[in-house]
N, C-alpha and C positions, 0 to 999 in steps of 0.2 A: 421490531418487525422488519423496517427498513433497511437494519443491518440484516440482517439475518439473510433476507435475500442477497444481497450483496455479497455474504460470504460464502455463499454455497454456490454463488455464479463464479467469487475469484476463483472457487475451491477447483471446478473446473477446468473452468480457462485453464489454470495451470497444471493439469493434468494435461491437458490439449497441448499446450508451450514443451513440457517436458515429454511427450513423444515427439513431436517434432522434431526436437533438440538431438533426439537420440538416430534420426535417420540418418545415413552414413552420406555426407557432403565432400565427394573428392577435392571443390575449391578448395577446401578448409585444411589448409597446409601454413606452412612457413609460408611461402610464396604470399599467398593470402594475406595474410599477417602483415610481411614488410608494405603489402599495397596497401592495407589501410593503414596504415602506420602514416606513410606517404601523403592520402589524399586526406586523411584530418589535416596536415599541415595546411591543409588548400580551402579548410573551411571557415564561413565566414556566418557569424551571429545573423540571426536574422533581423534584429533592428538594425543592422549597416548594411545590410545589402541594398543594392541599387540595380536601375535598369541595366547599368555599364559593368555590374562586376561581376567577373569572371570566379563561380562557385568553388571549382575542382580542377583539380591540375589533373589532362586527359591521360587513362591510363588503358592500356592494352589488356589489363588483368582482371578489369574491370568485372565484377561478379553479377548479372541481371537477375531480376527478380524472378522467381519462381511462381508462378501466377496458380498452376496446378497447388502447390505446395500450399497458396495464400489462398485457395479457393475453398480445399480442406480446412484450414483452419476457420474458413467464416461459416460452413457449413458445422461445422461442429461448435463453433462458438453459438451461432445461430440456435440449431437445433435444444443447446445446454440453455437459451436464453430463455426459449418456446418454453419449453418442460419446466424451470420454473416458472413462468407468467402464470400456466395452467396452473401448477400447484398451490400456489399463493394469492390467486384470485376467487381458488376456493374454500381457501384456508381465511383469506382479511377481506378479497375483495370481493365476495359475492353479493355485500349490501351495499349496494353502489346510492351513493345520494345523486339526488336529482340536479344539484348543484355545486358546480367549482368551490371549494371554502379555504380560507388561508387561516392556516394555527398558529401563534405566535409563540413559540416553544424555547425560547432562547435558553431559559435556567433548568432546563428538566435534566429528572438524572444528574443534577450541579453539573452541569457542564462537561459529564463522561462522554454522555450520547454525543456530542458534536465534534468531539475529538476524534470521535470513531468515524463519524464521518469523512473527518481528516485523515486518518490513518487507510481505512479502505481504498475511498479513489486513489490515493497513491499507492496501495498496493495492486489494485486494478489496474492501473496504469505500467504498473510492472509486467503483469502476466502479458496484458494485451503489447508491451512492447516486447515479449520476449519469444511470443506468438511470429508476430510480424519480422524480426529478424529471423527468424528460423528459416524464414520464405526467401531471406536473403535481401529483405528492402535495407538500407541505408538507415543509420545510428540519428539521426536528422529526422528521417520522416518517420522513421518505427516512432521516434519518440513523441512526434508534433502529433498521428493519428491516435499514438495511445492514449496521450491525456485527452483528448478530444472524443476518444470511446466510451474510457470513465465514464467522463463527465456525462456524457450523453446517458450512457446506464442510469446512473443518479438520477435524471432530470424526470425519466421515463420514470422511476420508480416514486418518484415525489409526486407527480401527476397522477399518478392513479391514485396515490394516498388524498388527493385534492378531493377525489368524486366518494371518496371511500364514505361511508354512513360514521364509522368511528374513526376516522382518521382525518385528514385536512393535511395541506399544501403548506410545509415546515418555512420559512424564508431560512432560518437560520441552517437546517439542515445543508442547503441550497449554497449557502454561503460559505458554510468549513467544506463542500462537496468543489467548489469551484478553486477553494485555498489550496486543499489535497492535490487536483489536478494540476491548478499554476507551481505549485512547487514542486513537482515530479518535473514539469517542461523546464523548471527555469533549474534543475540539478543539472538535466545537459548544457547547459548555454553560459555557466557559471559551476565550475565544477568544486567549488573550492567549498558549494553546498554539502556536497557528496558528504563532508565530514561531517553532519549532521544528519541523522538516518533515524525516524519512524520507526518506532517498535511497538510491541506486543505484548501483554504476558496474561496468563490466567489460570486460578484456581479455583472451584468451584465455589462458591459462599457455601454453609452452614447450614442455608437452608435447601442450598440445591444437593450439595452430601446428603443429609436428609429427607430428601422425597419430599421434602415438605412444600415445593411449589407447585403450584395445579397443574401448569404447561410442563414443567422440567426443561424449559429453552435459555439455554446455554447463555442466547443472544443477549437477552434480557437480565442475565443473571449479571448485574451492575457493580456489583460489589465484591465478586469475581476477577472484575479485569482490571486491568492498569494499560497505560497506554504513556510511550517515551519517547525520548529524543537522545539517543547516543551522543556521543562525540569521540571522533577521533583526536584523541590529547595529543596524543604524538606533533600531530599534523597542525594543531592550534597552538599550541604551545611555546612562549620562544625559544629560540634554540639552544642557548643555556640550559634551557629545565626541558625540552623534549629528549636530551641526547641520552636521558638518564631514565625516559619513561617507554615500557615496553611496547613492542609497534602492536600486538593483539589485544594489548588491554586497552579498555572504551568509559568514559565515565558518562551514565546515563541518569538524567532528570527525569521523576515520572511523577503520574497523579492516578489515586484511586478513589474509590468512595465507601463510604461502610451507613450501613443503613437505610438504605433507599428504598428497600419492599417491607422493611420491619415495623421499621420507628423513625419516622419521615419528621417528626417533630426534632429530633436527636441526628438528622443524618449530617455528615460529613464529607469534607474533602478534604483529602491527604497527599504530601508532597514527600516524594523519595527523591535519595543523591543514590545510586548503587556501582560499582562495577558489571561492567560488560565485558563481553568477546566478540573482539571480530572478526568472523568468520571467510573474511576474506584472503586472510594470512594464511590459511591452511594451504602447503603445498600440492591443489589438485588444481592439473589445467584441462582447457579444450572448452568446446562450448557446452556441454551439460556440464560440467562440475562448475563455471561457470555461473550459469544459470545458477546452480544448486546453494550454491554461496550466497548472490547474491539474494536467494530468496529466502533463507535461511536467518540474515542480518535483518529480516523485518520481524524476528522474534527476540526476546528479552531475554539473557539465559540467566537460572538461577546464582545469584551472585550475592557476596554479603552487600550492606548497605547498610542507611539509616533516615527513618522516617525523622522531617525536621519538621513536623506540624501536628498538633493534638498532643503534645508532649512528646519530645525528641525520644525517639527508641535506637536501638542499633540492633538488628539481625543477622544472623550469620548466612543466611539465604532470603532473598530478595527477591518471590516471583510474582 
C-alpha cells in the first residue's frame, strides 16, 4: 500500500519534471554549459566547508532561480500530493485507530518490500531533483532539497500508517526510506556512486495474469518485481579488462521472490547476475533528453542472465 502511494506520487512529479524540462530556457546554451562547467570546479563538499570558504568562483553568467517556474512546480507537486492523500485515506485510511502503533515488519515480503522502499525514495529524489533544476536552482541544493522531500513524503506516509486500524508505523520501512534518500545525496558528493544505479523490473505473477487476485494491485504483486543494482563495468573495471568492455553494456545484481501470496510456507528469495544498458550512452542531448535518460536508467531492461539461487538457471531474457 505504502508503495503504491509513492509510486503514483513519483509517477507525477515526473510528469511535472518533464514539462518543465520542455519549457524553452534561452540560458540554456553553450555559454550556459561552459559556466557550469566552471563553477563545479569551485565547488566544495559540504562536510569541508567552512565559515571562511569561498563556495563559487563569482560568475557574470550566473543563472537565478526562477521562483514563478519553482512556484508551478510546488503547486502542482502540492495539488498531485492533496489528490492522493484524499484517495488513499479513503481507500486504507478511513479506519483510523485511536492510537500511534509501531509494526515491526523487517522480514515481510522476504525483504522485497523494503528494497522498494530503497528504490522509491531514490527515485523520488530524482523527480523532485529534476523538478527543482528545471527552475533553474543549483545541482547542490536541487540535490540536498530532493532527498530531503523524499524522505519527508516517506515519513508522512508512514505516519498515517501509524494511526491506521490495519496498519502501524513500519521502523524498518523508515530505515531503507532514509538509506534511499542518503544514497541519492551522497551520488552528488561522491560521483564515482553514480556507477552503481537502482533499478527496476516487472512482470506480472500468475496470478495477477490471471484475475486471480481480489485487489489486482500491481504494488503488491511481489512476485512480479525485481528490484537491482547496475554497474557501470566499464568504469570499475581495471583498465587492462575495461578497455575491452563495451561502455553501454552494465552488469546488474537483482533479487526477486516467488511465492509470497500463494504458498508462504514454500516462498523464496532469488538472486540474478543479468546484463544491462545504459541508457545514458545514447547520443541525445539538452536538458529533456537528458532528463529522459537519466530517468529511464531507473528501469532494468530485458537482458539475458542467470538465476544463481534455488538451482542456477540461465535465461535468455531477464526481466
Amino acid at each position: 500500500m505504502k508503495t503504491g502511494i509513492l509510486k503514483i506520487f513519483i509517477l507525477l512529479v515526473l510528469i511535472n519534471s518533464v514539462i518543465c524540462s520542455q519549457v524553452p530556457d534561452t540560458n540554456f546554451n553553450k555559454i550556459e554549459l561552459k559556466q557550469k562547467e566552471e563553477t563545479a570546479k569551485y565547488k566544495v563538499p559540504l562536510w569541508l566547508k567552512s565559515s571562511n570558504t569561498i563556495y563559487e568562483k563569482p560568475n557574470p553568467l550566473y543563472s537565478k532561480v526562477d521562483y514563478w517556474k519553482l512556484a508551478g512546480i510546488g503547486v502542482i507537486t502540492l495539488g498531485a500530493g492533496t489528490a492522493i492523500h484524499i484517495y488513499q485515506a479513503n481507500a486504507w485510511w478511513k479506519e483510523q485507530g485511536s492510537k500511534f502503533r509501531v509494526i515491526n515488519d523487517w522480514e515481510y515480503a522476504l525483504w522485497i518490500d523494503k528494497v522498494g522502499h530503497f528504490y522509491g525514495t531514490h527515485l523520488l529524489g530524482h523527480a523532485f531533483s529534476a523538478g527543482f533544476e528545471a527552475a533553474n536552482m543549483d545541482a547542490e541544493k536541487s540535490t540536498i532539497y530532493a532527498a530531503a522531500a523524499a524522505f519527508a513524503f516517506q515519513l508522512y506516509v508512514e505516519i498515517e500508517d501509524g494511526f491506521g486500524a490495519n496498519w502501524g508505523f513500519s521502523p524498518g520501512d523508515i530505515v531503507f526510506d532514509v538509506l534511499g534518500s542518503a544514497y541519492f545525496l551522497a551520488q552528488y558528493y561522491y560521483p564515482y556512486l553514480k556507477n552503481f544505479q537502482p533499478r527496476a523490473s516487472y512482470y506480472p505473477s500468475e496470478q495477477q495474469r490471471k484475475g486471480l487476485r481480489p485487489d489486482g494491485n500491481i504494488i503488491d504483486d511481489y512476485d512480479g518485481q525485481k528490484y537491482w543494482l547496475a554497474v557501470r563495468m566499464k568504469e570499475v573495471l581495471p583498465k587492462s579488462v575495461a578497455q575491452y568492455w563495451p561502455s553501454f553494456l552494465m552488469l546488474s545484481v537483482g533479487m526477486g521472490v516467488k511465492n509470497i501470496r500463494t504458498d508462504r510456507a514454500n516462498a523464496r528469495s532469488d538472486l540474478y547476475i543479468a546484463f544491462d544498458l545504459d541508457v545514458e550512452k545514447l547520443p541525445l542531448h539538452g536538458k529533456f533528453w537528458q532528463f529522459i535518460k537519466n530517468t529511464l536508467n531507473y528501469l532494468h531492461f530485458p537482458m539475458p542472465g542467470v538465476r544463481i539461487t534455488s538451482g542456477v538457471a540461465f535465461f535468455g531474457l531477464v526481466y
